[in-house]
Gaussian input, Z-matrix of N, CA and C with variables (Angstrom, degrees):
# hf/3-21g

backbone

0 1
 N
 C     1     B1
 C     2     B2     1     A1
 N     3     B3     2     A2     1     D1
 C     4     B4     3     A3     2     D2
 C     5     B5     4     A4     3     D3
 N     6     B6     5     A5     4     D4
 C     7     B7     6     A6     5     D5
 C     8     B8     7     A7     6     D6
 N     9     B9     8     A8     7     D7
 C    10    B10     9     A9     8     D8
 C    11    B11    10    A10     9     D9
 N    12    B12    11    A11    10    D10
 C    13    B13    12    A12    11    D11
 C    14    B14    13    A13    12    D12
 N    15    B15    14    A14    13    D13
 C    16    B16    15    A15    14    D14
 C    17    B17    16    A16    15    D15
 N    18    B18    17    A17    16    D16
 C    19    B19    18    A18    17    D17
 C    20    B20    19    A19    18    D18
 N    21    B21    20    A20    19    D19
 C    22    B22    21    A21    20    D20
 C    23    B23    22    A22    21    D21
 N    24    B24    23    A23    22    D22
 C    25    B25    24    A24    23    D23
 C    26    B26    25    A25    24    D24
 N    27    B27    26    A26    25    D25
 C    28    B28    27    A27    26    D26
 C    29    B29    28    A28    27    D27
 N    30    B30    29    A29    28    D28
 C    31    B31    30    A30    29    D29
 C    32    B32    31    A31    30    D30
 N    33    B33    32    A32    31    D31
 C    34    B34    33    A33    32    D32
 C    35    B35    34    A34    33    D33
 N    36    B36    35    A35    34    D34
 C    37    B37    36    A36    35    D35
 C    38    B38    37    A37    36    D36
 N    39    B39    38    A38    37    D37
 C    40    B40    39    A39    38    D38
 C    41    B41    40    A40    39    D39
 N    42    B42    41    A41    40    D40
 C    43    B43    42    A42    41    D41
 C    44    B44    43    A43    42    D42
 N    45    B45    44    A44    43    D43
 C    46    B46    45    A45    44    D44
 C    47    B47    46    A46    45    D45
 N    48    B48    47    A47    46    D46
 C    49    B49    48    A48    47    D47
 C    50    B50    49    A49    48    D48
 N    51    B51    50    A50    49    D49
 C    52    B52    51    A51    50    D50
 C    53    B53    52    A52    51    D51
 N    54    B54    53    A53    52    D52
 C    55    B55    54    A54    53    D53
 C    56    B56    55    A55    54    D54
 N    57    B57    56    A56    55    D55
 C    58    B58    57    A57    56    D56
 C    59    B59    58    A58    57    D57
 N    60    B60    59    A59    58    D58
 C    61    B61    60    A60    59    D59
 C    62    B62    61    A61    60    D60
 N    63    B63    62    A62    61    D61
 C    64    B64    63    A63    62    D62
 C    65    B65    64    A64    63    D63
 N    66    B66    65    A65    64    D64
 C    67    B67    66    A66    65    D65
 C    68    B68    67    A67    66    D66
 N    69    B69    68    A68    67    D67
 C    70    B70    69    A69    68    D68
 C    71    B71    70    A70    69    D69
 N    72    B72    71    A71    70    D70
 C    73    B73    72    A72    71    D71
 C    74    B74    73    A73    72    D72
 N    75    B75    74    A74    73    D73
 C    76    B76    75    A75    74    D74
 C    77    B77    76    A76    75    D75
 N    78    B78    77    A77    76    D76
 C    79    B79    78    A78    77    D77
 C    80    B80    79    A79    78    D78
 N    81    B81    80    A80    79    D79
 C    82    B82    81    A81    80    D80
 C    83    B83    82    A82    81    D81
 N    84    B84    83    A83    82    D82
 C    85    B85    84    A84    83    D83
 C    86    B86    85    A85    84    D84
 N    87    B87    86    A86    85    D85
 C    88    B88    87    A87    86    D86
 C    89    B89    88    A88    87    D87
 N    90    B90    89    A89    88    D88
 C    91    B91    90    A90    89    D89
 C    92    B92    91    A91    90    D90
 N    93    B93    92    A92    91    D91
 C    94    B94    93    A93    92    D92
 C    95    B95    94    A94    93    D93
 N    96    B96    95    A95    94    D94
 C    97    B97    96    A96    95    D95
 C    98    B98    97    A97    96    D96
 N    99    B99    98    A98    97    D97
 C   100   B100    99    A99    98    D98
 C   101   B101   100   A100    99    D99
 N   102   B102   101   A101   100   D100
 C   103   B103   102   A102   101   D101
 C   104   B104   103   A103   102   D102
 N   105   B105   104   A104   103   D103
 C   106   B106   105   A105   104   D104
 C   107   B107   106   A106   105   D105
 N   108   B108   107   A107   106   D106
 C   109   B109   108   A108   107   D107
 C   110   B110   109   A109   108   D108
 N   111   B111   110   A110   109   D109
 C   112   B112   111   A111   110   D110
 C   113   B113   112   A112   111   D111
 N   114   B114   113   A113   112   D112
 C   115   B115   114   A114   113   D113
 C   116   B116   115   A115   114   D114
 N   117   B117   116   A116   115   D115
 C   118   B118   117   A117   116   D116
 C   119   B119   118   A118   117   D117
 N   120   B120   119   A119   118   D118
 C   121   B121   120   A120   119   D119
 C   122   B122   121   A121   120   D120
 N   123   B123   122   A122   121   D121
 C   124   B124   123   A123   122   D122
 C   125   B125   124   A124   123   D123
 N   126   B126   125   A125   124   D124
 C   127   B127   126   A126   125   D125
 C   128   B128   127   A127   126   D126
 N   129   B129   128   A128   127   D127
 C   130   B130   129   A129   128   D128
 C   131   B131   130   A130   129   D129
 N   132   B132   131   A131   130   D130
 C   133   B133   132   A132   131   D131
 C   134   B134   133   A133   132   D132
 N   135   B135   134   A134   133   D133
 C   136   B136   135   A135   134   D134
 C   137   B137   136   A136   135   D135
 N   138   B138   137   A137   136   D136
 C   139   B139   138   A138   137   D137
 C   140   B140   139   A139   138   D138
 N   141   B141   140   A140   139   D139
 C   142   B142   141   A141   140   D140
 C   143   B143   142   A142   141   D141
 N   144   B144   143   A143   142   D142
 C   145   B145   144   A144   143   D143
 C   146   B146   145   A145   144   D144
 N   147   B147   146   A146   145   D145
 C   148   B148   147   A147   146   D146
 C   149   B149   148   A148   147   D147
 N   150   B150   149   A149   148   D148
 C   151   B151   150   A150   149   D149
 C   152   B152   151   A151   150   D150
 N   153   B153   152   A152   151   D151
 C   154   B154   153   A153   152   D152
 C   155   B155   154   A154   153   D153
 N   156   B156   155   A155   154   D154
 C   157   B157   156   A156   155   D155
 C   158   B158   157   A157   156   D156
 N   159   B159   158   A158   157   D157
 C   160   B160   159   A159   158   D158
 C   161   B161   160   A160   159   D159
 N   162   B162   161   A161   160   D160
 C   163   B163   162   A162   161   D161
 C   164   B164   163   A163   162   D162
 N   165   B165   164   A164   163   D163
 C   166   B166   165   A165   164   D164
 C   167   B167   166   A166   165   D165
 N   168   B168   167   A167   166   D166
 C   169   B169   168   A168   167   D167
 C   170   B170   169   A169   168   D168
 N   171   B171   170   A170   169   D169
 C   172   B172   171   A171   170   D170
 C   173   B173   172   A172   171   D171
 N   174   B174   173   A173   172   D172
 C   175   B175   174   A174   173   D173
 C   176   B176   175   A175   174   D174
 N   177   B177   176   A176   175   D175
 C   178   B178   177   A177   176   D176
 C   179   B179   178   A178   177   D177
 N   180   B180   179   A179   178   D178
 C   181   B181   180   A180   179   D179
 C   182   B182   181   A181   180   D180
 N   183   B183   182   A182   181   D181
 C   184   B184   183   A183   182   D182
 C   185   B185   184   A184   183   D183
 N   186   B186   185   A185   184   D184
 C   187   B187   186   A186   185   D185
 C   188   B188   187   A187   186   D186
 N   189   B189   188   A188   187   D187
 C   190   B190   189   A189   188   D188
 C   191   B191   190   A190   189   D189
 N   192   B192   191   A191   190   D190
 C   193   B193   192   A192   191   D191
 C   194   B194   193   A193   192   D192
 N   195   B195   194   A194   193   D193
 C   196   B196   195   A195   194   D194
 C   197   B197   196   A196   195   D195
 N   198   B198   197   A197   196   D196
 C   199   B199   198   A198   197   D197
 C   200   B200   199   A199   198   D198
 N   201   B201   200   A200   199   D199
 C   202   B202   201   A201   200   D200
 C   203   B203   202   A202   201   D201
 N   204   B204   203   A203   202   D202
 C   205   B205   204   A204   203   D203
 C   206   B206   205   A205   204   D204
 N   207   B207   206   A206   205   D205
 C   208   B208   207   A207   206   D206
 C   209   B209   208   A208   207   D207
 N   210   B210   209   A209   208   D208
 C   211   B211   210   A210   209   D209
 C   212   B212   211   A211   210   D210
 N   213   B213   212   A212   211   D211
 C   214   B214   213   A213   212   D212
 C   215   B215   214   A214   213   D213
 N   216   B216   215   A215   214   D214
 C   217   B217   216   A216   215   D215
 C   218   B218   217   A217   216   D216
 N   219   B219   218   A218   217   D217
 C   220   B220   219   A219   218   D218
 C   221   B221   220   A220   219   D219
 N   222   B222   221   A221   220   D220
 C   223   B223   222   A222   221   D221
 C   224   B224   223   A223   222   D222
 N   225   B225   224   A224   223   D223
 C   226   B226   225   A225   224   D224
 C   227   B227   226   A226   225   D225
 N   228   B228   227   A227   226   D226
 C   229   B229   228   A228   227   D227
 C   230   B230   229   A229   228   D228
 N   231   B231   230   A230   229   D229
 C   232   B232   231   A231   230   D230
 C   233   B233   232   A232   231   D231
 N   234   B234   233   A233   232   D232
 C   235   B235   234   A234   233   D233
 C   236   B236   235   A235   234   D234
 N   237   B237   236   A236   235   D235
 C   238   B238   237   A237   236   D236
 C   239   B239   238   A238   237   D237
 N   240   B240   239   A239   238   D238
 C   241   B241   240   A240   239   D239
 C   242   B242   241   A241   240   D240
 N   243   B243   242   A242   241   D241
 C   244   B244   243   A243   242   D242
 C   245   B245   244   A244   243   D243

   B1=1.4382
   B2=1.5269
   B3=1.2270
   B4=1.5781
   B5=1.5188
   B6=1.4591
   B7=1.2152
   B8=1.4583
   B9=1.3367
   B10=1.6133
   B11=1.3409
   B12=1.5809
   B13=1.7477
   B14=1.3119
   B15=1.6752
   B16=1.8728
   B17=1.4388
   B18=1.3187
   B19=1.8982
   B20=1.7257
   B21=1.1122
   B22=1.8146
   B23=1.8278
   B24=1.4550
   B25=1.0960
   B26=1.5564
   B27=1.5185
   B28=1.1028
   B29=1.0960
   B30=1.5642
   B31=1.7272
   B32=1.0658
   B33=1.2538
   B34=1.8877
   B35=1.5429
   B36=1.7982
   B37=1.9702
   B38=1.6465
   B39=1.3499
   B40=1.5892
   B41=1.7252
   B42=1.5850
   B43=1.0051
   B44=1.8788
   B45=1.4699
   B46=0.9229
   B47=1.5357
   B48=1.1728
   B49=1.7922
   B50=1.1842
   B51=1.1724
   B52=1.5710
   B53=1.2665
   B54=1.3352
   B55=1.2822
   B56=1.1510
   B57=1.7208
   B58=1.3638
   B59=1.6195
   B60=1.4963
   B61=1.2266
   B62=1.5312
   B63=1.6169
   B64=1.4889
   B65=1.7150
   B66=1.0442
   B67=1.1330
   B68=1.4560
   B69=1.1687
   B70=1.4132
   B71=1.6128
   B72=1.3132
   B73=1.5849
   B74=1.3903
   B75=1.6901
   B76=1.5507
   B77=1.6266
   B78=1.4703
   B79=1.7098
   B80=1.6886
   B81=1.2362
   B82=1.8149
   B83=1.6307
   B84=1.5159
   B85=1.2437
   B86=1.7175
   B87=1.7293
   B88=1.2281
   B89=1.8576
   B90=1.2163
   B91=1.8016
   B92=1.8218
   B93=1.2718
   B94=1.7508
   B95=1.1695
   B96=1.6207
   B97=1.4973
   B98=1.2718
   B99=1.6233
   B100=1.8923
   B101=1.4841
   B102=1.2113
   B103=1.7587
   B104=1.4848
   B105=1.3551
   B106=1.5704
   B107=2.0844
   B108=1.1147
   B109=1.4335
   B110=1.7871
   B111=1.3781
   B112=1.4831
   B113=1.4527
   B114=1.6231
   B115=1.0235
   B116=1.4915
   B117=1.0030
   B118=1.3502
   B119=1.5518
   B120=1.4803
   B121=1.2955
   B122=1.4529
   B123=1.3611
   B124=1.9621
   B125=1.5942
   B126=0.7758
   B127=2.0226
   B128=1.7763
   B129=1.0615
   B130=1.5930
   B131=1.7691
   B132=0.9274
   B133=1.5687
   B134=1.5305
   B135=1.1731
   B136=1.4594
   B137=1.3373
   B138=1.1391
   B139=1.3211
   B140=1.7266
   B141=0.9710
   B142=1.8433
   B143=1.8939
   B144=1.2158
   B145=1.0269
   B146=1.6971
   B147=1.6341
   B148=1.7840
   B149=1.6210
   B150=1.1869
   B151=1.2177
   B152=1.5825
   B153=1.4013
   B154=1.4918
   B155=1.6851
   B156=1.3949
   B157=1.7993
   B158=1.7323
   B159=1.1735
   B160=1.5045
   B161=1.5243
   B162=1.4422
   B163=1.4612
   B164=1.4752
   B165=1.2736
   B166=1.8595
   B167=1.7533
   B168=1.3130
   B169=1.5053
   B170=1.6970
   B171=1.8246
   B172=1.1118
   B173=1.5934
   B174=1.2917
   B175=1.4184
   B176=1.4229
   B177=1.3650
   B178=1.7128
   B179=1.4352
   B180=1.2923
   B181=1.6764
   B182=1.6804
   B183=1.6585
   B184=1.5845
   B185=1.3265
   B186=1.6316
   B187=1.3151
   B188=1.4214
   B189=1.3120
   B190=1.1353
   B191=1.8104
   B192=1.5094
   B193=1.3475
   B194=1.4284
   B195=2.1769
   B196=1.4293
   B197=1.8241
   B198=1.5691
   B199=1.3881
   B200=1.6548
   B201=1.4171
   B202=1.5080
   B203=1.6430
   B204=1.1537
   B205=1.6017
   B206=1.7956
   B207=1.3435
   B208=1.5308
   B209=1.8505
   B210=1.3094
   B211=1.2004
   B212=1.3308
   B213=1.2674
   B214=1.2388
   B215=1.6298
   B216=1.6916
   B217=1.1471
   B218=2.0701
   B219=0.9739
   B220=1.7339
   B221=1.6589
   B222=0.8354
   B223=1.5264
   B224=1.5306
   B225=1.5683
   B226=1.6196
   B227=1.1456
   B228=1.3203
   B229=1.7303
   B230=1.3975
   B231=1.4290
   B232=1.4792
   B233=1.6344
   B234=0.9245
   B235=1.4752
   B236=1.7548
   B237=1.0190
   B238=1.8167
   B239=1.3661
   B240=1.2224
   B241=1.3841
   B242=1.5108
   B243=1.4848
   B244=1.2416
   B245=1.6427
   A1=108.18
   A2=122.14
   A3=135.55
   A4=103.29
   A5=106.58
   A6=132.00
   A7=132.55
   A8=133.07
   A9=117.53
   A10=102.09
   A11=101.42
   A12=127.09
   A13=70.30
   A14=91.89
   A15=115.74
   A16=95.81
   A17=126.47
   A18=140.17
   A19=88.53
   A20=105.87
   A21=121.72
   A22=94.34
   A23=118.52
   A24=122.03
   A25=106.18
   A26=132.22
   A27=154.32
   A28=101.23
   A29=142.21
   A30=164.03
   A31=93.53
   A32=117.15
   A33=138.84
   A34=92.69
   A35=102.53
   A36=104.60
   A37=108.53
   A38=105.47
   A39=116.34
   A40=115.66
   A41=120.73
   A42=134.35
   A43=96.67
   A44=116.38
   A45=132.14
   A46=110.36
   A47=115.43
   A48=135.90
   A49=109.52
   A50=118.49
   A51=124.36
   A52=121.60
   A53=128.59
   A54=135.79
   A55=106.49
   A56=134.03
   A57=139.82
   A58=112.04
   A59=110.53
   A60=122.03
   A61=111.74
   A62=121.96
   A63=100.68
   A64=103.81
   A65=140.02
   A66=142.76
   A67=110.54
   A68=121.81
   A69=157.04
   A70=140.82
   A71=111.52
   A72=134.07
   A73=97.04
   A74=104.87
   A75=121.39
   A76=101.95
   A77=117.72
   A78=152.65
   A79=95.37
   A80=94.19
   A81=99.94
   A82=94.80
   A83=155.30
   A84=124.39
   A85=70.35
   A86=126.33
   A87=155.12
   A88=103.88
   A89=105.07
   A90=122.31
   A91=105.13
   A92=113.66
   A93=112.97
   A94=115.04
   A95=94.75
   A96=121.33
   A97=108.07
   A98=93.83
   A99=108.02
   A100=109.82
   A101=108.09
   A102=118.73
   A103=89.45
   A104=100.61
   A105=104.78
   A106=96.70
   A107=95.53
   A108=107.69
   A109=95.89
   A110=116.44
   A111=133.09
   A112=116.10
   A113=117.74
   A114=150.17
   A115=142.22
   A116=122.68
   A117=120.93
   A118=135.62
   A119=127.25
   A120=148.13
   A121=108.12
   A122=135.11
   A123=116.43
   A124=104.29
   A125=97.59
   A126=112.51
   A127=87.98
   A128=147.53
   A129=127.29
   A130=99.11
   A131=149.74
   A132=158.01
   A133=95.35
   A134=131.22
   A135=144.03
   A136=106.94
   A137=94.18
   A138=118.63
   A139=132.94
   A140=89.84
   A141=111.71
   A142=102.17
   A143=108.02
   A144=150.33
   A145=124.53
   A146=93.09
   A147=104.71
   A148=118.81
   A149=112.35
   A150=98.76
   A151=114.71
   A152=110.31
   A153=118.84
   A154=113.70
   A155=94.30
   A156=115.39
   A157=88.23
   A158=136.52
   A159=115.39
   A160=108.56
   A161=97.66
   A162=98.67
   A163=108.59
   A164=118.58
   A165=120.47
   A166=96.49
   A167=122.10
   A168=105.44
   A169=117.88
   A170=112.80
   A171=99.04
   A172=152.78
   A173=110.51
   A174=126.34
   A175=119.45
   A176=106.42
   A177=132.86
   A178=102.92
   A179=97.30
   A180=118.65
   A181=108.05
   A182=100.63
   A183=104.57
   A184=105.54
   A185=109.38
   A186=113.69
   A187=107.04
   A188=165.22
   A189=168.78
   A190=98.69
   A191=112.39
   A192=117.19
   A193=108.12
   A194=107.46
   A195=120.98
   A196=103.90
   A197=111.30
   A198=98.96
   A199=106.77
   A200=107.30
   A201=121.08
   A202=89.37
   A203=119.76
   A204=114.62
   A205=110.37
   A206=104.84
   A207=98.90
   A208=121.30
   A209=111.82
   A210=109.30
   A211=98.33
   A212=124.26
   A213=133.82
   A214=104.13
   A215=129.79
   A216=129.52
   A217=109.51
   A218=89.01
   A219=100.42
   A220=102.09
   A221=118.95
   A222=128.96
   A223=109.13
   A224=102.03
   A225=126.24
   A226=106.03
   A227=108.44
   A228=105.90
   A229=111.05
   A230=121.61
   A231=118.53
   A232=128.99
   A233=110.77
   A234=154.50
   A235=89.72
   A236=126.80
   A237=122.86
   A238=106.84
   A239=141.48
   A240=148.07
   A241=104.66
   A242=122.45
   A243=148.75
   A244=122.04
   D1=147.90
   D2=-172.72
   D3=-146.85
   D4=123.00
   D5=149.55
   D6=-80.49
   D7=95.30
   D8=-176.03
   D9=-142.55
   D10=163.42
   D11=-163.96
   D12=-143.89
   D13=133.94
   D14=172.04
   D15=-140.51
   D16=127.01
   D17=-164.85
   D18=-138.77
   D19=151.93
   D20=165.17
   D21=-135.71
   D22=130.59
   D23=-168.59
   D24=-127.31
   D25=87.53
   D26=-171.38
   D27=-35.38
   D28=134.57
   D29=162.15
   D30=27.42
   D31=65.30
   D32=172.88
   D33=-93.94
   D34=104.64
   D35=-177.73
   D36=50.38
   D37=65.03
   D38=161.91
   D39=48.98
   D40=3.40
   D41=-175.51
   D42=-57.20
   D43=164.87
   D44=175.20
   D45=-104.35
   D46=-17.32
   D47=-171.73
   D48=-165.55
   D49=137.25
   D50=148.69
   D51=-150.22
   D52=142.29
   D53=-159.10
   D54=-148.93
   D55=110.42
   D56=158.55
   D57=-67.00
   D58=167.73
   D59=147.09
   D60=-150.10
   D61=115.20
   D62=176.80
   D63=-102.74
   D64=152.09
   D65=-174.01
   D66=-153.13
   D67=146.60
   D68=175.47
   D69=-120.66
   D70=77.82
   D71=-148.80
   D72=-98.05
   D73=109.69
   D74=173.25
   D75=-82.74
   D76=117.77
   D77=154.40
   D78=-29.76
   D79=159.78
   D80=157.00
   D81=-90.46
   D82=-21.36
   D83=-148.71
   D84=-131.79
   D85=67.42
   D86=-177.59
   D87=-6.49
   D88=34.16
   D89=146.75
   D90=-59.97
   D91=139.39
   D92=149.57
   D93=-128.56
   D94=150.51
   D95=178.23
   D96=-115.22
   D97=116.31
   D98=177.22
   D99=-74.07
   D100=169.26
   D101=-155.84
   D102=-159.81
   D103=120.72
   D104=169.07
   D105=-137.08
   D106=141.18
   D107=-159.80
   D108=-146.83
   D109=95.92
   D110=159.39
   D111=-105.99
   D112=131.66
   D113=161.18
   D114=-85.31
   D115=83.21
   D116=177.56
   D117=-120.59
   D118=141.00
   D119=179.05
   D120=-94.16
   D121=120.55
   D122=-11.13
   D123=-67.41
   D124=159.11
   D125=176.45
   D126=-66.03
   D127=-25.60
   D128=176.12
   D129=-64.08
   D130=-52.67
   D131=161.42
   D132=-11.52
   D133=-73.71
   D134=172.13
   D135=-20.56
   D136=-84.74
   D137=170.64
   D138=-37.43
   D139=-26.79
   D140=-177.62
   D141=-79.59
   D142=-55.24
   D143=-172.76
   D144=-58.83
   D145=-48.86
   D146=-176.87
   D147=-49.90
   D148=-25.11
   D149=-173.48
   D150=-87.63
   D151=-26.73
   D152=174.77
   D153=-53.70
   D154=-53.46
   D155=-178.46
   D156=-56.77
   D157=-43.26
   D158=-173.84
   D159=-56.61
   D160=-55.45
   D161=-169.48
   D162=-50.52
   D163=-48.15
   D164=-169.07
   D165=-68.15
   D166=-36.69
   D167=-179.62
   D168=-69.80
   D169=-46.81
   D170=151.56
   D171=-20.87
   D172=-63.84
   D173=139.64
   D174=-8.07
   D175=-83.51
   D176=173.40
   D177=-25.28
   D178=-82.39
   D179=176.20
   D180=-21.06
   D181=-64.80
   D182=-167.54
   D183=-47.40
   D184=-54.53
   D185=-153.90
   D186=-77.33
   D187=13.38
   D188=-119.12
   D189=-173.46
   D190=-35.90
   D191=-161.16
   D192=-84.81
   D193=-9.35
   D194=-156.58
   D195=-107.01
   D196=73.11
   D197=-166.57
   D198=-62.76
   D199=151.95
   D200=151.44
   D201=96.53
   D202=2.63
   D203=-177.83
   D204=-128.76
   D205=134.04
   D206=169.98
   D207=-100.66
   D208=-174.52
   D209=-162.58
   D210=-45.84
   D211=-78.59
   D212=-156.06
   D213=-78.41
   D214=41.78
   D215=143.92
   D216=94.43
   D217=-0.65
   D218=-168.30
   D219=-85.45
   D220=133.92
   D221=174.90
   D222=-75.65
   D223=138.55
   D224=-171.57
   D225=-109.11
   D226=122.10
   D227=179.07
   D228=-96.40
   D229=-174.52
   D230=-154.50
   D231=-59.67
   D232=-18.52
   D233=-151.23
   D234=-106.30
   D235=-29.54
   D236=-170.28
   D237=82.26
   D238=-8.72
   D239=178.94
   D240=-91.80
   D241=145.10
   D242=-168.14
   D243=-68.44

């Protein structure tokens, strides 16, 4: 099973293109593996860029990996609501 959100975000930082994909890939032993997939025109943009996108996907990762807790540390009850 796959979960994904695909956005293109018009002369986002002087880019000529850009194209996200965030995605969410259900395991057979029902673990997921996040997928973040950015696109950009000229391919130097990418490149400029990659290391920032680690840090913000990192992030992602943590926070998704931290059940029963939200960003800012507040406990989620069963329901996903606060």
């Amino acid at each position: 099973m796959r979960r994904r959100t695909s956005y293109p975000i018009q002369g986002l930082s002087h880019a000529g293109h850009h194209h996200a994909e965030m995605r969410a890939d259900v395991n057979g032993d029902a673990s997921v593996t996040p997928a973040w997939i950015t696109g950009y025109l000229p391919h130097e943009l990418a490149d400029q860029r990659a290391a920032a996108y680690a840090v913000l996907f990192g992030e992602l990762v943590a926070a998704v990996s931290a059940p029963g807790k939200t960003a800012g540390g507040s406990a989620v009850g069963a329901n996903g609501m606060l």
